[in-house]
N, C-alpha and C positions, 0 to 999 in steps of 0.2 A: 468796394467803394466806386460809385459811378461819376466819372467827370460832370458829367451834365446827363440828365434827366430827360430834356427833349429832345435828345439823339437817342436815336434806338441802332442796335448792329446786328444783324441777321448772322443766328448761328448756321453751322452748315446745312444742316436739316431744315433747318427755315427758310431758308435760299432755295434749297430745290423742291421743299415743297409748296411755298406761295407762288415761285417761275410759274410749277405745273399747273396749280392751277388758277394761276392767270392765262396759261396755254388753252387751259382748256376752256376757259370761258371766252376767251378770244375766238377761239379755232369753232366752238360751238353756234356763238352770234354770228362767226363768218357764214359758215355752212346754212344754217335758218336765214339768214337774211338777203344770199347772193348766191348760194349749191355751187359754190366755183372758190378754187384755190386762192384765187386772187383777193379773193371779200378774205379770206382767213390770213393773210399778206399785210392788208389796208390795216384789218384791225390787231395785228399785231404788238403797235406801241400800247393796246390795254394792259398788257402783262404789266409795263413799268407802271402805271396809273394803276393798276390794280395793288403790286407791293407798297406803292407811296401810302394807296389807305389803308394798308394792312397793318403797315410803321405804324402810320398817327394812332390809331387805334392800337395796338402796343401799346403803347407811350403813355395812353390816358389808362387803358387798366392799369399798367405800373404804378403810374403816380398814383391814381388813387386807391391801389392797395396800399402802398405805402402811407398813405394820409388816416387811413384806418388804423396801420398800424401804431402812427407817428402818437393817434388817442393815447393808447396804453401807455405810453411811454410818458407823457405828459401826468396822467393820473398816478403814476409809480413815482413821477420825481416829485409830485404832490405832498406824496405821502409819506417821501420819502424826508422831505423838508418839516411835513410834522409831527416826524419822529424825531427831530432835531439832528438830524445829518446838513451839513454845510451844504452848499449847493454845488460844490465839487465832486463831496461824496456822494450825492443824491444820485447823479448819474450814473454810477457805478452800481450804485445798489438798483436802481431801474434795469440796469444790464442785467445783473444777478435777479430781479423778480421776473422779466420775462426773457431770460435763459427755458423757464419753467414753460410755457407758453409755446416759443419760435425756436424754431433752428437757427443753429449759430451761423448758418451761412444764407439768409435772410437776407432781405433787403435792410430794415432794420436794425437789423445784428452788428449788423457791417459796421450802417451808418454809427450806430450807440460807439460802438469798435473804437472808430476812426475816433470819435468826438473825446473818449476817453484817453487815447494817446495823446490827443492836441494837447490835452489839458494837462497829460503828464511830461510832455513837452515845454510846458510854462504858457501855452496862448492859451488867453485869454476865453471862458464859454461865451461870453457875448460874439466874439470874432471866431470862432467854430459854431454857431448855430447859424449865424449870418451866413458863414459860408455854406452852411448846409441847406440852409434858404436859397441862397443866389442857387445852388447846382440844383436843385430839383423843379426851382420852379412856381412851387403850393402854397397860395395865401397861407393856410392855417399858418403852415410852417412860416413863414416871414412873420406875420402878425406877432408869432410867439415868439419870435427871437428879437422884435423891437420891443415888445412890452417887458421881454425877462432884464434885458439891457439897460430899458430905460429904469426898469427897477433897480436895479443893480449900478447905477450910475448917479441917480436921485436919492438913495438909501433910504428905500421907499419901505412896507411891509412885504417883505419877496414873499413870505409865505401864504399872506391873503390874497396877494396878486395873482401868484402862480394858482392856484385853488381854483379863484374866480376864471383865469381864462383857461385851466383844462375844463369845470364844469362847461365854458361856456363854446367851447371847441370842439367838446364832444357833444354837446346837444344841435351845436350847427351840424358835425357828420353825421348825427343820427338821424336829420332831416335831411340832407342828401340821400342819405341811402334810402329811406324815403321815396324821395320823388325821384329818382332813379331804378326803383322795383316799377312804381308806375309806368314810366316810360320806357321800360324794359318791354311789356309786352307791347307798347303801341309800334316799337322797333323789329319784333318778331310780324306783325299785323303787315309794317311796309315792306319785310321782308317777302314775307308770301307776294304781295301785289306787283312787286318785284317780275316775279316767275312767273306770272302769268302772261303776259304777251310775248313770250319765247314758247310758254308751253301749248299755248293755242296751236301756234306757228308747227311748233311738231305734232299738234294731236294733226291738224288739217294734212300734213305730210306726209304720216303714215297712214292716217283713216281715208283719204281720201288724195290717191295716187293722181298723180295730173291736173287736177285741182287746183293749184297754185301754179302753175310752170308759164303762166301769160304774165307771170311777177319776176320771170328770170332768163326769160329768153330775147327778149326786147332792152333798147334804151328806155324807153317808157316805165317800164313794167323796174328794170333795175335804180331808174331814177325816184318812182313811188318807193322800193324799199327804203331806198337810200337816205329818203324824209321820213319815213316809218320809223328806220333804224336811229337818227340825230332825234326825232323825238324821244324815243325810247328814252336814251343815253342822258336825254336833257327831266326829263321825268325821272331816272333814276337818281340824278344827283341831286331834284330839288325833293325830293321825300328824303333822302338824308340829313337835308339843310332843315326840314321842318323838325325833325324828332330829334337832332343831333341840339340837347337845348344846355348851353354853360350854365353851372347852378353855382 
């Protein structure tokens, strides 16, 4: 069970291996843009700038595996309500139908877990799905824990409510995932473009030895990198900002 959701904690392997290679795309921009220790020095603090967007990015795959998962689990306690299980036991039995599915140590496993013992503790499922709302973060998830609530508060039809918003929470994920296949290659497309003004920089480097050295030997020459290099950096972050799109 995770406190909060948009904290992510770098296992050990993940610590030394996103350091490295933020090392090495630091130490690589240094070398292409300045051939001197020093450019690999300046551009150093990208390591930290490089693990920050490696978290964020974490954080959004997680949650939205978990909101994928969160579907099933909504369509099990569904069904499982009309089978005539209470809405105590529904949970339960959604644990036991996709035990079949996920592994018990799961993100959702966990979660179903945790939600199970609240309940076998005496709190309340409105005030454990709330909570499970507030730690993650995930409209769907919030959405379903005010509507299950206010069912459950109003002594509304829980069983045509619940129905209506898993059909209607799995057909909004199934449109995410949707336009996220799309924007998936337009993100491979800005990655390439990415590469290419470093890859120039090296083909002209090796293809053609001395060729560049009027770009690194001078203040002149180190000052045009220098604006070459902030455009870069400033062009790389806004092609992220463009494809990077909240659905």
């Amino acid at each position: 069970m995770i406190d909060n959701y948009n904290n992510y904690k770098f296992s050990l392997f993940e610590n030394i291996r996103y350091t490295l290679e933020g090392l090495l795309i630091s130490s690589l921009l240094g070398f292409l843009f300045y051939h001197h220790i020093f450019g690999i020095l300046i551009l150093s603090p990208l390591v930290l700038i490089y693990r920050r967007r490696v978290k964020s990015r974490l954080i959004e795959k997680r949650k939205w595996k978990l909101n994928q998962e969160f579907r099933d689990v909504i369509i099990s306690i569904s069904a499982a309500l009309n089978s005539g299980y209470s809405a105590e036991n529904a949970f339960y039995e959604a644990w036991k139908d996709l035990k079949l599915l996920y592994k018990e140590d799961c993100l959702i496993m966990q979660e179903l877990s945790y939600i199970i013992n609240q309940i076998k503790l005496n709190v309340t499922i409105e005030k454990a799905l709330r909570d499970f709302a507030r730690r993650t973060g995930i409209e769907d998830i919030n959405n379903f824990a005010e509507i299950f609530a206010t069912a459950k508060r109003t002594g509304g039809d829980l069983i045509r409510i619940i129905h209506t918003s898993a059909r209607s929470i799995s057909e909004k994920i199934d449109v995410k995932r949707e336009i996220k296949t799309l924007i998936t290659a337009k993100k491979y497309e800005a990655d390439i473009m990415k590469c290419i003004p470093p890859a120039i920089i090296l083909y002209l480097s090796f293809s053609s030895p001395g060729f560049l050295d009027p770009l690194y030997q001078n203040i002149l020459g180190i000052s045009v990198m220098t604006i070459l290099l902030i455009t870069y950096l400033v062009a790389f972050i806004l092609s992220d900002k463009i494809v990077d799109i909240n659905i």
